[in-house]
C-alpha positions in Angstrom: 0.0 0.0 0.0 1.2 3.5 -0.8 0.9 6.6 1.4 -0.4 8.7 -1.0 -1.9 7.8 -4.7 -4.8 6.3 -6.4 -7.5 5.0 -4.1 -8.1 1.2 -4.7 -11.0 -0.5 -5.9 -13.6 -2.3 -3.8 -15.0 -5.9 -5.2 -18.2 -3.8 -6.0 -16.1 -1.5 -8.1 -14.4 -3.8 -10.0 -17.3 -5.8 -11.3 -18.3 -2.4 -12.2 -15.1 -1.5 -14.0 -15.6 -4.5 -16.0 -19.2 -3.9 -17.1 -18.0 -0.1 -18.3 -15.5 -1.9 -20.7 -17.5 -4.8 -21.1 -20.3 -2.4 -22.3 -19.7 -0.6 -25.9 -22.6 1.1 -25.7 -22.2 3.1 -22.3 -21.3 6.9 -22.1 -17.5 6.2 -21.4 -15.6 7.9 -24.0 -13.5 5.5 -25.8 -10.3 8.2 -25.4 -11.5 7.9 -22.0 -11.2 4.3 -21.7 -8.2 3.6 -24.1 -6.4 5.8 -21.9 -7.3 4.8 -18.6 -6.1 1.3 -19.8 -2.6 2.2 -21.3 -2.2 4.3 -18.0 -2.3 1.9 -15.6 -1.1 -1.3 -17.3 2.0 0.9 -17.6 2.5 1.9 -14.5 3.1 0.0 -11.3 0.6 1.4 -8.9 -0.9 0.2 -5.2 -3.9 1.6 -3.7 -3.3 4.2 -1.3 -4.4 5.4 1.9 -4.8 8.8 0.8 -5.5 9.8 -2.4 -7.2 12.8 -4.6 -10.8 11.3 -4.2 -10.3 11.4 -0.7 -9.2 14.5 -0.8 -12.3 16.3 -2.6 -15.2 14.7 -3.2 -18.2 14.0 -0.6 -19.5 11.4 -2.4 -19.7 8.2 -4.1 -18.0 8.2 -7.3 -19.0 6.8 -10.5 -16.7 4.6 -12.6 -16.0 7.0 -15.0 -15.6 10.1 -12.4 -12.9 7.6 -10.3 -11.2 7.0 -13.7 -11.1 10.4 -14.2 -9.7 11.4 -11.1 -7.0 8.3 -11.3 -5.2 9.8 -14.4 -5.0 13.4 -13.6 -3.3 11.6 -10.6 -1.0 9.3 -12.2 -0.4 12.2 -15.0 0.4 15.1 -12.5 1.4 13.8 -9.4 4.4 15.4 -7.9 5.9 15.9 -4.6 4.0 19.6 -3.8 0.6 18.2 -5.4 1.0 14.6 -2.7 1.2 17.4 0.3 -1.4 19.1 -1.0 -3.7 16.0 -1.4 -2.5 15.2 2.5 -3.3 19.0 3.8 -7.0 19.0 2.1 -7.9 15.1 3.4 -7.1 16.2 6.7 -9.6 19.3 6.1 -12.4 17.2 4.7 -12.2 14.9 7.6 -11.8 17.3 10.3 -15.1 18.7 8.1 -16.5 15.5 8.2 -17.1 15.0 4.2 -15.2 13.4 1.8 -15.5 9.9 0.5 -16.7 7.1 3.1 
């Protein structure tokens, strides 16, 4: 597990990640998709304990918003951004939102 990242999938989500590229006819983009897949079959990530979602969103996510949020992570994640993530998960908590 990483400290900060990408959060991981639950079994729920997966079997939902499946059916979105399973399903041709859905409202996933296809750059959307084709991206998301080259993204992380090249890179070598582990779900994290904090992560962007956690750090902005009070809510459940849907496949495509949670693949969304996964690349402009793996695309921009530096140093500054990863304390920046950790300072505004700590402020959604202490506000009590955020993802549950």
């Amino acid at each position: 597990m990483a400290g900060i990242g990408v959060r991981g999938w639950t079994i729920k989500e997966i079997s939902d990640l499946k059916k979105v590229f399973a399903d041709n006819s859905n409202s996933l983009p296809d750059y959307l998709r084709e991206d998301y897949q080259r993204e992380i079959s090249s890179s070598e990530l582990k779900p994290a304990a904090v992560s962007l979602q956690s750090a902005t969103l009070g809510k459940d996510l849907t496949v495509s918003e949670r693949m969304l949020l996964d690349l402009l992570y793996i695309k921009s994640a530096n140093f500054v951004g990863d304390w920046m993530i950790v300072l505004a998960t700590v402020k959604t908590h202490l506000k009590g939102t955020g993802v549950r």
